[in-house]
N, C-alpha and C positions, 0 to 999 in steps of 0.2 A: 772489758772490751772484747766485742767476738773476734773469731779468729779470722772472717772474712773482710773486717773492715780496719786493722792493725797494717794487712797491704796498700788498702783503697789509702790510709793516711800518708802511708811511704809514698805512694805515688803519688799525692796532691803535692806531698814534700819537695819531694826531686821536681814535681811541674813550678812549684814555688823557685825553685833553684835556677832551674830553666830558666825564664822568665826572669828574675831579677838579673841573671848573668850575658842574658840575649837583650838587655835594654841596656840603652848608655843614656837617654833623655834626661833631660831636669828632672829631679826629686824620684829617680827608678823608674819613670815612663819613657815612654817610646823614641827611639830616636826619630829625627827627622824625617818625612817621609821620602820615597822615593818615588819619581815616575817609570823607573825602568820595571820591566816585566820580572819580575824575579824569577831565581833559578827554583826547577824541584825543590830541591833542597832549602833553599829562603822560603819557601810557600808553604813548604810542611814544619817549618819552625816559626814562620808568623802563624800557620794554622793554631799549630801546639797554643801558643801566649792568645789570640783572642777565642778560641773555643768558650774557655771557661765563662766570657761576658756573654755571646750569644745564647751558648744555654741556659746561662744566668738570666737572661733578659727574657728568654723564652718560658723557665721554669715562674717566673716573676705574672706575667702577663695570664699565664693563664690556672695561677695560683695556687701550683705544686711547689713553691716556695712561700712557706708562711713567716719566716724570719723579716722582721722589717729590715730595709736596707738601710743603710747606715746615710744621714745626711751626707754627710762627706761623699758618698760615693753617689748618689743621687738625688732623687723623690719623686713622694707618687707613684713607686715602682719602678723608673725609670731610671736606669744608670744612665751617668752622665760620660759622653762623648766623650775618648780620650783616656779615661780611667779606666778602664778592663783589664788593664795590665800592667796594673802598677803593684808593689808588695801589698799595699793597704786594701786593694780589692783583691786580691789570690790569698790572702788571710780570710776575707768575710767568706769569699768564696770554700775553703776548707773547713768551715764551720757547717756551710749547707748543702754542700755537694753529697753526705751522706744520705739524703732524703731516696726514698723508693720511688723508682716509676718503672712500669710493666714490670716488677722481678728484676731490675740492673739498680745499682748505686747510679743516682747523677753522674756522679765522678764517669763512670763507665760509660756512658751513655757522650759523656764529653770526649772521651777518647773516641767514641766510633767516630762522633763528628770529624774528628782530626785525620781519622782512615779513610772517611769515605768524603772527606772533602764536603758536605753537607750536613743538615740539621736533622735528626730524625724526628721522624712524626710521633713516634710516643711521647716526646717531652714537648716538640713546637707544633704539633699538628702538620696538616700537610700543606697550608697556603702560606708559611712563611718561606721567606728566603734568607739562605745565608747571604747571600750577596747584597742585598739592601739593609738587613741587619747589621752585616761589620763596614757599610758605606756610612751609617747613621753612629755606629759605635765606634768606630776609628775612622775618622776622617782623613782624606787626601791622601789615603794608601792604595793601592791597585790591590784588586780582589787576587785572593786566593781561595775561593770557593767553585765548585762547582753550580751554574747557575740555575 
């Protein structure tokens, strides 16, 4: 294993940790949504748990992710609504988050999402939206993207 992606696995690790410890839902998914505006702080930790599907979904579409997606978690390329942040999708997701694009790990590339509040266009292009992606991938939640 190199010495640069031994980190990239810590950290998908701890985002695994994140994310199962930040959900109380049925079977590890998400709690109940809310309508109130969330604070900073709730927006950079829902950012943290749905990153990983929007890139996922982004990496998927435009077929920088060649791993088929697992039934369970979708088809046809498409994850299914609601699943982005469950253990069983942040496992598949640690399998393919290694792939390259422009010189950054996926992985990396999921994190800037979560710093800069949007999708970078190396991995989604430029006409995607994070805010109509996590509307269609986690429903009835109030956005935390920038639009």
């Amino acid at each position: 294993m190199s010495a640069k992606r031994v980190p990239a696995l810590a950290a998908v690790a701890a985002l695994a940790c994140a994310v199962t410890a930040c959900t109380s839902g049925p079977a590890g998914g998400s709690p109940a949504p809310s309508s109130a505006t969330p604070t900073a702080s709730q927006a950079a930790l829902r950012r943290q748990a749905e990153a990983p599907a929007l890139i996922s979904q982004c990496a998927l579409d435009r077929g920088i992710i060649k791993a088929a997606l697992p039934s369970s978690l979708g088809h046809d390329g498409e994850i299914k609504p609601g699943i982005g942040d469950t253990p069983t999708f942040v496992g598949w997701y640690t399998n393919v988050s290694s792939v390259m694009v422009d010189n950054q790990l996926l992985f990396a590339w999921t994190e800037w999402a979560v710093a800069n509040a949007r999708l970078p266009s190396a991995v989604c292009g430029t006409s995607a939206s994070a805010t109509q992606l996590a509307s269609h991938l986690f429903p009835g939640w109030p956005t935390v993207w920038a639009a």
